[in-house]
Structure formats: C-alpha cells, structure tokens
C-alpha positions in Angstrom: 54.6 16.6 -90.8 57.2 17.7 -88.6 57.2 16.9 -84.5 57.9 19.8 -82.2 61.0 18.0 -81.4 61.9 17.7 -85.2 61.3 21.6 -85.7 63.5 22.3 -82.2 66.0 20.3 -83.9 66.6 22.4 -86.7 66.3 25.6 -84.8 68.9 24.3 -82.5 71.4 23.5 -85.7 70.3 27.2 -86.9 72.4 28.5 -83.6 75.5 29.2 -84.3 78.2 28.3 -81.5 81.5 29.6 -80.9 84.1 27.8 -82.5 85.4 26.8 -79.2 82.2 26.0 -76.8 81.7 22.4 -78.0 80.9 21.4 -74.3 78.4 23.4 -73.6 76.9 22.5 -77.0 76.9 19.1 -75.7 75.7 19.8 -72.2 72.9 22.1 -74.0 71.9 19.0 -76.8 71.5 16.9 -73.3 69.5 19.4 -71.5 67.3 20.4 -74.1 66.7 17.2 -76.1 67.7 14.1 -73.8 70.0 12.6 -76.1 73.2 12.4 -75.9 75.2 15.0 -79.1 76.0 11.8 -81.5 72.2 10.3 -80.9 71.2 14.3 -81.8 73.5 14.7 -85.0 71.7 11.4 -85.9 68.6 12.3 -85.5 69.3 15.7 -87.5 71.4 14.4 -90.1 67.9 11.4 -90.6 65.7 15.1 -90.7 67.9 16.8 -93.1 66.9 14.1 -95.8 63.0 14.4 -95.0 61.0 16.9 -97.6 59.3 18.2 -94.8 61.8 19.8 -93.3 63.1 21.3 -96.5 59.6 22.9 -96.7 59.8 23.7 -93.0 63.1 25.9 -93.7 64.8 25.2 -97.4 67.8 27.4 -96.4 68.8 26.4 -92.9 68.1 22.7 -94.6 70.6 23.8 -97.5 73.1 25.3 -95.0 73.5 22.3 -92.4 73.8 19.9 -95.3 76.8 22.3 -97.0 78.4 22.4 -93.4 77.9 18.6 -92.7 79.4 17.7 -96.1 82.6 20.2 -95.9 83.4 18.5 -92.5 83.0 15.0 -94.2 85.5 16.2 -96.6 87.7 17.5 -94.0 88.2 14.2 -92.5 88.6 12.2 -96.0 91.3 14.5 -96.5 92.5 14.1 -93.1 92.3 10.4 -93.3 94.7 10.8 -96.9 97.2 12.3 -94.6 97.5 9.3 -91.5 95.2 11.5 -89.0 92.0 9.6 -88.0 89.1 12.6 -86.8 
C-alpha cells in the first residue's frame, strides 16, 4: 500500500516544470518533502519499481520510467564523447 508521501511523490513527478526552473524544483522538493532533490529522485526512482504504484497510476509510472531512461541514455552517450553529466 502506498504512504501519502509515496502517492505526493508521484504527483509531484506528474508536474511538469519548465525546462529552465530546476531551482525552484529543488527549493519546492525541499519544501514540500524535506529531502534534499537527489534523496527525492531516490526515493522515486525505489517507488517506480514497486507494483503498487503502477496500480496507483500505470501511466504516470510508464512515463517517468521512459523519461528517466532517455536521460540515462543521454549521459552514456555523453560519457562516449569525453563529457561527464
């Protein structure tokens, strides 16, 4: 079963932020949640893989995963070329 703070997790990862307003994601993630942005990326990355929240919202679920792994391929291919993201 999910927490409240699991399911305001994946509502938060629903919103989607300007490309260029990564601070005030940040300063949001703190505010809201605590945690500092890469403790909250952990802690929805671990909740992506649980079935419960794939019941919870199998789309949003299926949509942070597709974003999540196109950045992890940006960065191998980033990596290829001498940049380390």
């Amino acid at each position: 079963m999910l927490s409240d703070r699991d399911r305001a997790v994946l509502e938060f990862a629903r919103y989607r932020w300007p490309r260029f307003s990564a601070g005030r994601r940040d300063e949001a993630i703190i505010r809201f949640f605590g945690m500092t942005p890469v403790r909250f990326h952990q802690v929805l990355v671990s909740l992506l893989e649980r079935p419960e929240a794939a019941a919870y919202d199998p789309e949003l679920v299926a949509h942070v995963k597709s974003k999540l792994a196109i950045r992890e391929g940006n960065r191998v291919h980033a990596r290829r070329r001498g940049f380390d993201l």
